[in-house]
Steps between C-alpha positions, in 0.01 A plus 500: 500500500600711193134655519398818640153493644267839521265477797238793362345521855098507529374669179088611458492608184576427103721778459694509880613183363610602193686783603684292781590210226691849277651619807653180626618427138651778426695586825598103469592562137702786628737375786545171304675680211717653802619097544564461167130311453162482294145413631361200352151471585434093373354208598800338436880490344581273215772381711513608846267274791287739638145609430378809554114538534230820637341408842176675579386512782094569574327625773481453866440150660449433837279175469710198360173297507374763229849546328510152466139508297586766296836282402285236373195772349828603324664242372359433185584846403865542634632308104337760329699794659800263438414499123541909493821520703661202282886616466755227515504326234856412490662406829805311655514334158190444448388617157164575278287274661264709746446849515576524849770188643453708813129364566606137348737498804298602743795796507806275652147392816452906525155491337337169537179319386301542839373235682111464575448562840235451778500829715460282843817329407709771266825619609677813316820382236719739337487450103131444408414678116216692768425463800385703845801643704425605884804558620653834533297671144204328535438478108356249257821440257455427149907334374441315182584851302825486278695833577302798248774638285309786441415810764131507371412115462638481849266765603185348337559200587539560887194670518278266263634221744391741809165623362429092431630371801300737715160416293542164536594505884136734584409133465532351840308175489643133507696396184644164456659379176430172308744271421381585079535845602832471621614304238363751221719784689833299461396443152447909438865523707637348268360596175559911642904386558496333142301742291407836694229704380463240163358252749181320550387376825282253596194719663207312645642144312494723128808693347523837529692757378702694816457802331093467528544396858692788567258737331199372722756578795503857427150531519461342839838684650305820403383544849897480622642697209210786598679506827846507363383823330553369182262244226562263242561767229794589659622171450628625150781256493366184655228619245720436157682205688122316532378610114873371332551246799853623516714484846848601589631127387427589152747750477797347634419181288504751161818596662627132529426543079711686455785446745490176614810425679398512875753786595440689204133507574571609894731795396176624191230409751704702774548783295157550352309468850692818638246683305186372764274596253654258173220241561240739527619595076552137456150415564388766287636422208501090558319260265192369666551111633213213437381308800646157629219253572389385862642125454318237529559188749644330251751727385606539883535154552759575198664769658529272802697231248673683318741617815561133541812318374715270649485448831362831652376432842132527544541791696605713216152444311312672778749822447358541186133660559549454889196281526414282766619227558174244433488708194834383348549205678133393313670610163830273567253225575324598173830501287621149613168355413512628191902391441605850445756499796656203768545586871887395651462458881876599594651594849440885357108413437302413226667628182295553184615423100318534188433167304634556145293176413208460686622269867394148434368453881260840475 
């Protein structure tokens, strides 16, 4: 659907991939201009629907009981590799909130929160943000990545997620995930799709900078990288993303400075990304960003109120860091006690409103 997708085929090596990411591109590039057409390697369009993102696919799986382990060994990790891909932050009119929309909406239900699962009981759905596939390429298939605009990003990233993924999954014990732990992974979702690689996450109940998480991944990935033929030094541009905690959103919203009318900004953005390497200069010679705070519960609770107005259906307010629903049906509970909201039972369901003046019945 207006996308071309590059299937790279099984790749063992750093620099395999690399070279199949140039020749893909540029034998794209080439018949494309035959039609008339650019590339435009995004996350998103300023105008246009769809989302574009980079799939990578891990491994071999034959054991759903131990894919289904390593999903939830995983899963407190998968946010930070959402953080580095973070590219779309302006989509289907959406504008300058998040650094990557694309993650906020779960990609139009392409690239969703996962579920926590019990391996007796799990069954397989298409869309999970990563998650074990058996069927046909038995892989383990990391989604949450925005589409890389850049050749080399795409190239350390992909293996970075590999070398991790495959560290991670020597581990084949038992893993279960608390309901604190799952909750503290929503929270890092959300803060990687509203700030990238500026964000904090909560880590272990404390805030964290993703950057420092992402350094101590490196380390332990060493063991997959080794087998990738390749090490973190090679890493050069993931490297000066991490130390000026700079991703690919940055540079379309210093675009969006300067051109801010939404078709304007398409046609720059559109011309400047047939060079595959203009982020890659862009980084270099980028400001360096401070770090966002982890927030704290009561600035979520915030968050939480500040996306009601008048009469939203309760529904909505779970959309907003995908929690559970005890978890946000507890903070409704918590906001009408404390008069900051009244509950309408209609024939639609229970509708929410913020109290201007505090309700007289709270």
């Amino acid at each position: 659907m207006d996308t071309l997708e590059f299937a790279l085929g099984i790749n063992t090596s750093f620099d395999q991939f690399l070279e199949r990411i140039k020749a893909v591109t540029d034998r794209a590039t080439q018949v494309l201009r035959e039609f008339g057409l650019e590339l435009y390697p995004a996350g998103s369009h300023p105008i246009e629907w769809m989302y574009n993102s980079s799939h990578i696919h891990v491994g071999t799986i034959h054991d759903e009981i131990r894919g289904t382990y390593l999903e939830s060994r995983l899963l407190r990790y998968v946010p930070v590799f959402g953080a580095i891909s973070a590219n779309s932050p302006f989509a289907s009119g959406h504008a300058d909130g998040f650094k990557s929309y694309r993650i906020l909406h779960n990609a139009h239900n392409c690239s969703c929160p996962p579920s926590i699962r019990d391996p007796r009981l799990a069954q397989w759905s298409w869309g999970s943000d990563a998650a074990p596939k058996v069927y046909s390429a038995p892989t383990f298939e990391v989604r949450i990545t925005d589409c890389a605009s850049s050749r080399r990003l795409l190239a350390e990233l992909a293996v970075f997620t590999a070398a991790f993924v495959h560290t991670v999954g020597e581990d084949v014990t038992e893993c279960k995930v608390t309901e604190a732990e799952y909750k503290e992974y929503l929270t890092n979702r959300w803060m990687a799709a509203k700030y990238g690689l500026q964000a904090s996450f909560i880590w272990d109940g404390k805030g964290r900078p993703v950057v420092e998480i992402i350094d101590e991944m490196l380390d332990q990935a060493k063991p997959g990288l080794k087998a990738l033929g390749t090490d973190r030094r090679d890493l050069a541009l993931l490297s000066t993303m991490m130390q000026k905690r700079v991703c690919q959103a940055d540079l379309v919203l210093d675009l969006a400075k300067r051109y801010p009318d939404p078709y304007c900004l398409a046609s720059v953005h559109s011309k400047l990304v047939r060079d595959l390497e203009a982020f890659d200069n862009y980084v270099e010679s980028a400001a360096s960003l401070e770090p966002v705070a982890a927030p704290t519960e009561d600035e979520i609770r915030r968050i939480h109120l500040s996306f009601v107005g008048e009469g939203i259906h309760f529904y909505d307010l779970r959309d907003v860091m995908y929690y559970p629903a005890p978890v946000v049906d507890q903070m409704i509970e918590d906001f009408v006690e404390r008069g900051l909201i009244q509950v309408d039972i209609t024939p639609r369901g229970a509708l929410l409103s913020r109290c201007i003046q505090p309700c007289v019945d709270a």
